[in-house]
C-alpha positions as CSV (number, residue, x, y, z in Angstrom):
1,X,13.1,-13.8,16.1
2,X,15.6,-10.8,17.3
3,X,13.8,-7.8,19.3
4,X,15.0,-4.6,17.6
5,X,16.5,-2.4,20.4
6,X,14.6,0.8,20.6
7,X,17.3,3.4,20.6
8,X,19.0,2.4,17.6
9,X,16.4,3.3,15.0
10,X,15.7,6.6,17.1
11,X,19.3,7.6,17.0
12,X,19.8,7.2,12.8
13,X,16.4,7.9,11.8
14,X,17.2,11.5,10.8
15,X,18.9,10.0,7.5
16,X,15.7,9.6,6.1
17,X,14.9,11.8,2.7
18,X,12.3,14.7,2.6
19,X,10.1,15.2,-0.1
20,X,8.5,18.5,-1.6
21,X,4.5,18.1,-2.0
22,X,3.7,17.1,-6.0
23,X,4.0,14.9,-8.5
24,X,7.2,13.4,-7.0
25,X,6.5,12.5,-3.6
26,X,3.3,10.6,-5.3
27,X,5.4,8.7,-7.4
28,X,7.8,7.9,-4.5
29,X,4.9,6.9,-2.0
30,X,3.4,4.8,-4.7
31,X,6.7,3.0,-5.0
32,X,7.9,2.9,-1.3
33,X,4.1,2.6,0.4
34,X,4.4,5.9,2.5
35,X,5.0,9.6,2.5
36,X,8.1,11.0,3.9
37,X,8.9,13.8,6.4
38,X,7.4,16.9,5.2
39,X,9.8,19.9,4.8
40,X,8.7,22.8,6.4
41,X,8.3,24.9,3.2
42,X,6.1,21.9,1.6
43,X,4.5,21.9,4.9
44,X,3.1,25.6,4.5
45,X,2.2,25.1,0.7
46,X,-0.1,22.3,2.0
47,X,-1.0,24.4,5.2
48,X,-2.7,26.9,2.4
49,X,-3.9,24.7,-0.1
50,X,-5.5,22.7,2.7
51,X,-9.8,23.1,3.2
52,X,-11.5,22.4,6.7
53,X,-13.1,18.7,7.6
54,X,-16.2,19.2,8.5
55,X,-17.5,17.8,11.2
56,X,-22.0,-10.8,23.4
57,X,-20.5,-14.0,22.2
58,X,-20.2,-17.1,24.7
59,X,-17.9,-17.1,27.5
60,X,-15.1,-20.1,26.9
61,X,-13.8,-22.0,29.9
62,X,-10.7,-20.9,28.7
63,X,-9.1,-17.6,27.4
64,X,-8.3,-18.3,23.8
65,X,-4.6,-17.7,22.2
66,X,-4.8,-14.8,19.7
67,X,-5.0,-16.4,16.2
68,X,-3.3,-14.8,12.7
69,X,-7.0,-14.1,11.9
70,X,-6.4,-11.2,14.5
71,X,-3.2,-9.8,13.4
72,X,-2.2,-6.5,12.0
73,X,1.6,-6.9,10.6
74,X,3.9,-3.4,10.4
75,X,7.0,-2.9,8.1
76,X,9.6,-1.5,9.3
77,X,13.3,-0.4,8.6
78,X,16.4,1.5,9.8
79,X,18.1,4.1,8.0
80,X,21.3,3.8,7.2
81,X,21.4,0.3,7.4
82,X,18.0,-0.3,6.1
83,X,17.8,-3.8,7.9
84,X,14.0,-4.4,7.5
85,X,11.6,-5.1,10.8
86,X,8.2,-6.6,10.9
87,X,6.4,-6.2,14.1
88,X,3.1,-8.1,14.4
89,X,0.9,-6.2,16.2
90,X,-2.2,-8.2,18.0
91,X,-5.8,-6.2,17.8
92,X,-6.9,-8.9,20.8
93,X,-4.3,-7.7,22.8
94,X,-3.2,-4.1,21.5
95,X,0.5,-4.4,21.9
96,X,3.6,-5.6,19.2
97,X,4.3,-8.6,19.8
98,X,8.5,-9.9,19.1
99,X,10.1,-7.9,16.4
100,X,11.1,-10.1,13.2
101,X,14.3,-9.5,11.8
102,X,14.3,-9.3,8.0
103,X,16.3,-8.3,5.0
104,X,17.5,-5.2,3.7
105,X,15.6,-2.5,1.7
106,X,12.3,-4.2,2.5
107,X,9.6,-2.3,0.7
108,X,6.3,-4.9,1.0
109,X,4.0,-7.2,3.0
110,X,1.2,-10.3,2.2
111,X,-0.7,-13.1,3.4
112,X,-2.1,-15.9,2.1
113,X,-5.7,-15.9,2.5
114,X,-5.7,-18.5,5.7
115,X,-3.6,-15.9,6.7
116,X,-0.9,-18.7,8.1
117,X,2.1,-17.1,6.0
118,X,3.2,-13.9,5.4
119,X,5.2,-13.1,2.3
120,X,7.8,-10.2,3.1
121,X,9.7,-8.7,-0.2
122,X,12.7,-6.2,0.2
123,X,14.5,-4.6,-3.0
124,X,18.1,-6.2,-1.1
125,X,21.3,-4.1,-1.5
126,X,22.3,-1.9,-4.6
127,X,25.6,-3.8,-4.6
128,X,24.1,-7.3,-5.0
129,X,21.6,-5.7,-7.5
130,X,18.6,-8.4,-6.5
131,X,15.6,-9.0,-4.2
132,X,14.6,-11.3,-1.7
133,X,11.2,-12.8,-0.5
134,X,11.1,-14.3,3.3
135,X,8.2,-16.3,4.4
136,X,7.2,-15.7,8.0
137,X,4.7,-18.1,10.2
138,X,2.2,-16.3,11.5
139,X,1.5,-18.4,14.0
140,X,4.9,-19.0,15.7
141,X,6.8,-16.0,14.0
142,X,9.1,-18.1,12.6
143,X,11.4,-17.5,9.7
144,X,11.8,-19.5,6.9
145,X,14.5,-19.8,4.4
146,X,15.0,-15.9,2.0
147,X,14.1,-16.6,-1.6
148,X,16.5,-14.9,-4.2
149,X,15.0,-13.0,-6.6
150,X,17.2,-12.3,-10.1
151,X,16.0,-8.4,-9.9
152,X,15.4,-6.1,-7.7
153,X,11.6,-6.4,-5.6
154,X,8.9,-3.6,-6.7
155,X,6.0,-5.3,-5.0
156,X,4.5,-8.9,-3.9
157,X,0.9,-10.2,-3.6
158,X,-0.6,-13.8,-3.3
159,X,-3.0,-14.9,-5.8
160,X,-6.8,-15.0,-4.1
161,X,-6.3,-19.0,-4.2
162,X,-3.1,-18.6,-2.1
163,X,-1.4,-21.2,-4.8
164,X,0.9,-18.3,-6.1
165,X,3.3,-15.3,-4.8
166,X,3.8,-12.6,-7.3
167,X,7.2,-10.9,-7.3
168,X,6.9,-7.2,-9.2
169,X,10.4,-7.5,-10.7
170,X,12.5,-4.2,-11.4
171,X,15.8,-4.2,-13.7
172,X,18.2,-3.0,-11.0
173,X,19.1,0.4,-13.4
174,X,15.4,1.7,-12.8
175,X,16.6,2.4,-9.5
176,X,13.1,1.0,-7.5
177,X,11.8,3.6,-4.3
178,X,14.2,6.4,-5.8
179,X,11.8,8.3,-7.5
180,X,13.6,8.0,-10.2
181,X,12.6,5.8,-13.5
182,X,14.2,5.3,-17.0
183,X,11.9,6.9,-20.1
184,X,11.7,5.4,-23.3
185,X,9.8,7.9,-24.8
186,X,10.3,6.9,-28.9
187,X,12.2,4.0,-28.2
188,X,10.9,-0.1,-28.5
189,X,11.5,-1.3,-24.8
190,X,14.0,-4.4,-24.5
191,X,12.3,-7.5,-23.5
192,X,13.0,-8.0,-20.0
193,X,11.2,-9.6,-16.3
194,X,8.5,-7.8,-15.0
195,X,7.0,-10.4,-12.8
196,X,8.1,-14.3,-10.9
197,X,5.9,-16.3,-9.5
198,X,6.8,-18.5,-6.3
199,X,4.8,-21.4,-5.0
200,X,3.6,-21.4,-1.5
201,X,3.7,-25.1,-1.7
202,X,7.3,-25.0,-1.9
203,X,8.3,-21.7,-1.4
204,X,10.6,-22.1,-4.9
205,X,10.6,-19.6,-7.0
206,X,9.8,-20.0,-11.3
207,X,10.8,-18.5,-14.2
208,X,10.8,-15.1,-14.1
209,X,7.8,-13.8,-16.9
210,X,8.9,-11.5,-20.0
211,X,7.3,-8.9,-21.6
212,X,8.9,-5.6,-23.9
213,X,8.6,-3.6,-21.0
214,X,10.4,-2.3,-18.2
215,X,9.4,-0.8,-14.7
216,X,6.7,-2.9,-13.5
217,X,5.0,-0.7,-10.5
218,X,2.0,-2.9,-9.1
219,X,-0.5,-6.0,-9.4
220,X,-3.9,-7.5,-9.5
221,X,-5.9,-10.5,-9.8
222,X,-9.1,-11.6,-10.5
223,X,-10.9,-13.4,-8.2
224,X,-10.9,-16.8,-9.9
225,X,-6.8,-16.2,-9.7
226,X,-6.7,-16.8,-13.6
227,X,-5.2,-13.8,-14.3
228,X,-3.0,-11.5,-12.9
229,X,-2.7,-7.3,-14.1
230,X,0.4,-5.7,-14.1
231,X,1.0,-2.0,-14.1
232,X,3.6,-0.7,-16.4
233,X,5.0,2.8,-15.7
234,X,8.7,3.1,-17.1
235,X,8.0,2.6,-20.5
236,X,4.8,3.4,-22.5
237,X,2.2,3.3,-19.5
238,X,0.9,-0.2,-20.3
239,X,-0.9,-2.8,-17.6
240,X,0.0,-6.4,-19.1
241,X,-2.2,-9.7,-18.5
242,X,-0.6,-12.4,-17.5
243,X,-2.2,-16.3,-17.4
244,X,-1.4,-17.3,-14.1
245,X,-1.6,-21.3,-15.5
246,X,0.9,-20.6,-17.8
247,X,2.8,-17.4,-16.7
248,X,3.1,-15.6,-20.2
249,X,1.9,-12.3,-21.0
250,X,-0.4,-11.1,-22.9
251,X,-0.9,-8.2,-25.5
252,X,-0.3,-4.7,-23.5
253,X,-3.5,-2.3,-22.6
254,X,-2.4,1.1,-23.0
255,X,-3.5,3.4,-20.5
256,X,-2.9,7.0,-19.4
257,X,0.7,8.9,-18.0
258,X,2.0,8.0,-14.3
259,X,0.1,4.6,-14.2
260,X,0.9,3.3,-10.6
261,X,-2.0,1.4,-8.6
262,X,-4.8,-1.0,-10.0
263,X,-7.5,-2.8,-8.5
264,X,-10.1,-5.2,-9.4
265,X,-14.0,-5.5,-8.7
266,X,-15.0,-8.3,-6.8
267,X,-16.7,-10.1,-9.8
268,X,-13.7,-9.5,-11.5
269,X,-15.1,-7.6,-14.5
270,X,-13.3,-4.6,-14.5
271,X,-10.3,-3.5,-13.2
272,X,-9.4,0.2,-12.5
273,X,-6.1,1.9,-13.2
274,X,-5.2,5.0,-11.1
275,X,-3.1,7.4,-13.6
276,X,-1.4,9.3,-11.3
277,X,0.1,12.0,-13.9
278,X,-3.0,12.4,-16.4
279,X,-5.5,12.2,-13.1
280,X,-7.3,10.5,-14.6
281,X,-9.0,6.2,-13.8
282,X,-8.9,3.9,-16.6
283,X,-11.6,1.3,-16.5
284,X,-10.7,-2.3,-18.5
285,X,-12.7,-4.9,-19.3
286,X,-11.3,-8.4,-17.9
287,X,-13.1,-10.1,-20.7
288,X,-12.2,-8.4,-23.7
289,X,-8.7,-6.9,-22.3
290,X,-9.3,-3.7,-23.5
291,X,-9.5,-0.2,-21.7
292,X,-12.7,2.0,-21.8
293,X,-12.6,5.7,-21.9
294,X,-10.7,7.4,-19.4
295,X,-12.6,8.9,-16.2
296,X,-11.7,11.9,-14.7
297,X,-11.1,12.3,-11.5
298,X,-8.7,14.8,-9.1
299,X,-5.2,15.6,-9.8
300,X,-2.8,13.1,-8.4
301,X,-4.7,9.8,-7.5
302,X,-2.6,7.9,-5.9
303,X,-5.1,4.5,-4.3
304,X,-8.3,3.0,-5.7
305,X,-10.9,1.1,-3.1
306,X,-13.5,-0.5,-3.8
307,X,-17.0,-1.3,-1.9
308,X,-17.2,-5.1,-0.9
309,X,-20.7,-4.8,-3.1
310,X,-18.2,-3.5,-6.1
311,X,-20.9,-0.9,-6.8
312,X,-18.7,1.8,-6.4
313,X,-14.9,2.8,-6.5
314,X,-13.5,5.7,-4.4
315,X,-10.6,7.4,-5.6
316,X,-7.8,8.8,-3.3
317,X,-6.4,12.3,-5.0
318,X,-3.5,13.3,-3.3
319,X,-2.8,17.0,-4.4
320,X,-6.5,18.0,-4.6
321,X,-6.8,16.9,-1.3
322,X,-10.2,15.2,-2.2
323,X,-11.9,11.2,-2.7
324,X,-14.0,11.2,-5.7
325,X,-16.8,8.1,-6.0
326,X,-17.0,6.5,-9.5
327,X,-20.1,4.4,-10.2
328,X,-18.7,0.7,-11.3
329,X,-22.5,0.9,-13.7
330,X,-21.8,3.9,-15.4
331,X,-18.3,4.2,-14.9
332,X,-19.3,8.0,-14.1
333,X,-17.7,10.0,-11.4
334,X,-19.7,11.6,-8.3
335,X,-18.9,15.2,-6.5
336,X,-15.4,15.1,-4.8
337,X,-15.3,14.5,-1.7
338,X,-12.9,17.0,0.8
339,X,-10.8,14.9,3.2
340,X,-8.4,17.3,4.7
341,X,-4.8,17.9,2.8
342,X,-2.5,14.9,1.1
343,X,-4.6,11.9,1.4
344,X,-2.5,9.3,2.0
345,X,-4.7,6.1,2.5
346,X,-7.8,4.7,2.1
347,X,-9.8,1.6,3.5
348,X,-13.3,0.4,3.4
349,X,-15.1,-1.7,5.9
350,X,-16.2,-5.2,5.4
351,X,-19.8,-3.8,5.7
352,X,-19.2,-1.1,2.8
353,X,-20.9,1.5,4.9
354,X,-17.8,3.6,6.0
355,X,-14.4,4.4,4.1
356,X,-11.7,5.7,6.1
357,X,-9.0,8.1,4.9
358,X,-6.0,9.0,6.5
359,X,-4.7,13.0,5.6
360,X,-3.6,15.8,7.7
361,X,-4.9,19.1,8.4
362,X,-2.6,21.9,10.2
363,X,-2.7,22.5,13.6
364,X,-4.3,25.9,15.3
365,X,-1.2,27.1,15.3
366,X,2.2,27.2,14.0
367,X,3.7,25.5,10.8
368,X,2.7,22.4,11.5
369,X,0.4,19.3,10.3
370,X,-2.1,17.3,12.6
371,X,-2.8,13.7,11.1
372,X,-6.2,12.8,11.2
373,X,-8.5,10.1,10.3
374,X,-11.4,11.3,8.3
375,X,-14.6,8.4,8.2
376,X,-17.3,9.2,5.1
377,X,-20.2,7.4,4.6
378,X,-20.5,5.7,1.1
379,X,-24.1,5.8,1.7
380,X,-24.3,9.8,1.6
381,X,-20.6,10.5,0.8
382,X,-21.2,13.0,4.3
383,X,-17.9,13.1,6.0
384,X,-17.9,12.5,9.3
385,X,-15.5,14.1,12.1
386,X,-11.8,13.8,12.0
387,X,-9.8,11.9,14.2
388,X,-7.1,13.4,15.2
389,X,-3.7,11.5,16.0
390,X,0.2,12.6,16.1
391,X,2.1,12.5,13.3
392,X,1.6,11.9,9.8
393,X,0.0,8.8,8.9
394,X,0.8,7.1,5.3
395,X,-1.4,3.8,5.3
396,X,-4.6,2.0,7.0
397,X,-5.9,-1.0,7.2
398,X,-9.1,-2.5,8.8
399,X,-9.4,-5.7,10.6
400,X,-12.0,-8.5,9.1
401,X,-14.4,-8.1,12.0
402,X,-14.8,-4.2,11.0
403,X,-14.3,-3.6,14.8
404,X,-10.8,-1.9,14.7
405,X,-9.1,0.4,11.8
406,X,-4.6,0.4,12.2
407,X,-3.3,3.5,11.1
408,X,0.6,3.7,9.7
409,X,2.1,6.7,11.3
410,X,5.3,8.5,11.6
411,X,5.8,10.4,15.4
412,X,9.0,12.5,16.0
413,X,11.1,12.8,19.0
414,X,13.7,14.6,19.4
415,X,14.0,15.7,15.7
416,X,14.0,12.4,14.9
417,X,11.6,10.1,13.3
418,X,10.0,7.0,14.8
419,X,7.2,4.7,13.4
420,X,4.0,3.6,14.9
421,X,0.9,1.6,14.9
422,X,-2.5,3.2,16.0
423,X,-5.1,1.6,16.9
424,X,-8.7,3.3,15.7
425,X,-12.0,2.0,17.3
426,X,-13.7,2.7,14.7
427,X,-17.8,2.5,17.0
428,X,-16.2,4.7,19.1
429,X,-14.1,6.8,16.7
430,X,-11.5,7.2,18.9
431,X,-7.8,6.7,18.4
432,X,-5.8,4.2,21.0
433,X,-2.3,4.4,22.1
434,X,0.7,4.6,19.4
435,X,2.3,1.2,19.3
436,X,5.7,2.1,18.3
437,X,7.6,0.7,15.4
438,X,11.7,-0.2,15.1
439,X,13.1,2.4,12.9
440,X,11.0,4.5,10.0
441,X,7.6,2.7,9.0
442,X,7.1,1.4,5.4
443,X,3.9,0.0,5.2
444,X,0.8,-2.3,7.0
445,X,-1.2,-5.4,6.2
446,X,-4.2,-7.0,8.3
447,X,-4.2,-10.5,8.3
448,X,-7.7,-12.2,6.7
């Protein structure tokens, strides 16, 4: 483990790209997991399309080491460089703890579900023109041995029975986190890797899978790990089951423009496509493999989360500024829900009562955006009052004893930029001290 020294990522952190608000700084967060700096003029266009928020266990003889059930993990990297930093941050004791030195470009994070390993994924260097997976110990921070990948990394996830890692494979002339993605609008797609699957056993990685397809943006899998739904964006917008026992994929399942994030109900039935572009959420059967009729929702959705009771999906949209509730019965949308401006985030908790949303509102004065935290009840859908914290925040997660919420924030000092960790108690509904992050964040994973 190598601690990253502070001043470093504070001193190049200005390289770092803005983004104008729209359709493109969607399709970059949904690639790189987190919103960049906000230029002023994007920060006033928000400012006025922006609405108001409204409103004992037994003592041990012994203090007990904090576990990986207890840890929130941050991505991290530095600009110019873009050497990749994880930090684990410990909800027991709310500070980082050492600073793991990864790879370059990295871009993703996940656990197995004992939560003893976590997967790290970076897209590597444009000159190599492949990934690279690294496992990391989450109980001694150790590093294990980087895994090659023959393309460049989209995305990673472990399958539910934490047999399987699934690498989200990008052909290195889609350019992955650029914004930026070859159309093949007319033309038959060449046949080339959209996924490879690496076996936590082993930690080797198998043949990459095939499909005529290209730009392969995200992944899901049903709960009996069977199979596993990837996202097509760059070509027709497809999602593409693949049998997880035999790692070939199926017949595509056309869905709607700017396909970029899917997730599945916990009994696995349906899974739910956000369509960034059409804003619209295509619903598909698991059984049949086919796609139902298109619900619409805001413009821009950007993240789908679902209750743990998988009666209802809420539906981040970005540019209306607005969560809309779709019933998983009916497959029928509720009223929208106002959040603030820019929804980032979104994250249930493991009672289903509360989702949490992380947006930004302005501030009293001055061209300037406050981050907040916005709770609303899926009960009533009543939003509950902001909580307000520095920066801009880009991602949340919640911990599994619902106690504490970890928001992915971007600070500034000195005109540059410089990640942290929050800490939300969510009883309270308070926000804790910024834990701050080596270099600009990327994204954040809890630990099971």
């Amino acid at each position: 483990m190598t601690m990253h020294p502070d001043d470093e990522a504070g001193a190049r952190s200005a390289d770092r790209r803005e983004h104008p608000p729209g359709r493109r700084i969607v399709a970059d967060r949904a690639r790189r997991r987190r919103v960049g700096r906000l230029a002023p003029a994007a920060a006033a266009a928000l400012i006025a399309a922006c609405a108001t928020v409204s409103p004992a266990s037994p003592r041990s003889p012994a203090p007990k080491p904090v576990s990986h059930v207890s840890a929130v993990y941050a991505v991290s990297f530095t600009p110019g460089t873009q050497r990749g930093w994880v930090t684990p941050v410990r909800t027991a004791a709310g500070r980082p703890g050492p600073v793991i030195k990864v790879g370059p470009g990295v871009g993703s994070i996940a656990f197995t579900p004992d939560g003893k390993t976590a997967y790290v994924a970076g897209i590597g260097t444009s000159k190599r023109g492949r990934g690279w997976v690294t496992p990391i110990s989450t109980a001694t921070g150790t590093v294990g041995p980087t895994i090659n990948t023959p393309d460049l990394v989209e995305n990673i996830a472990v399958t539910p029975d934490g047999k399987t890692v699934y690498v989200i494979e990008q052909p290195p002339g889609l350019l992955p986190f650029s914004g930026i993605t070859a159309q093949f609008s007319g033309v038959t797609a060449p046949i080339s890797d959209i996924a490879a699957p690496i076996s936590t056993a082993t930690n080797t990685m198998g043949p990459s899978i095939r499909a005529r397809s290209k730009g392969a943006a995200a992944i899901a899998f049903t709960p009996d790990s069977r199979t596993a739904y990837v996202v097509i964006e760059a070509t027709a917008p497809t999602v593409i089951p693949v049998s997880t026992a035999t790692n070939t994929a199926g017949k595509p399942i056309s869905v709607d423009e700017g396909a970029l994030s899917i997730t599945i109900t916990p009994d696995g039935k349906t899974a739910y496509v956000a369509d960034t572009t059409s804003g619209v959420v295509t619903p598909i059967s698991t059984a049949a493999n086919t796609a139902g009729p298109a619900i619409t929702v805001g413009e821009d959705p950007i993240a789908i989360a679902i209750t743990p009771d998988g009666k209802t999906a809420y539906v981040l949209n970005y540019s209306s500024g607005t969560v809309t509730p779709i019933s998983t019965a009916t497959n029928t949308p509720g009223p929208a829900i106002r959040v603030g401006a820019a929804p980032t985030a979104i994250a249930i908790t493991p009672d289903g009562k509360t989702a949490y949303v992380t947006s930004v509102i302005p501030y009293a004065r001055g061209n300037k955006l406050q981050g907040i935290v916005v709770p609303v009840s899926t009960a009533t859908g009543a939003v509950g009052k902001p909580i307000k914290i520095p920066g801009l925040p880009s991602a949340v997660v919640i911990t599994p004893d619902g106690e504490t919420a970890y928001v992915l924030d971007t600070l500034e000092f000195n005109h540059a930029e410089r990640g942290a960790v929050i800490p939300i108690n969510i009883a309270a509904g308070t926000a804790g001290t910024p834990v701050n992050l080596p270099g600009t964040p990327v994204t954040i994973a809890a630990a099971p």
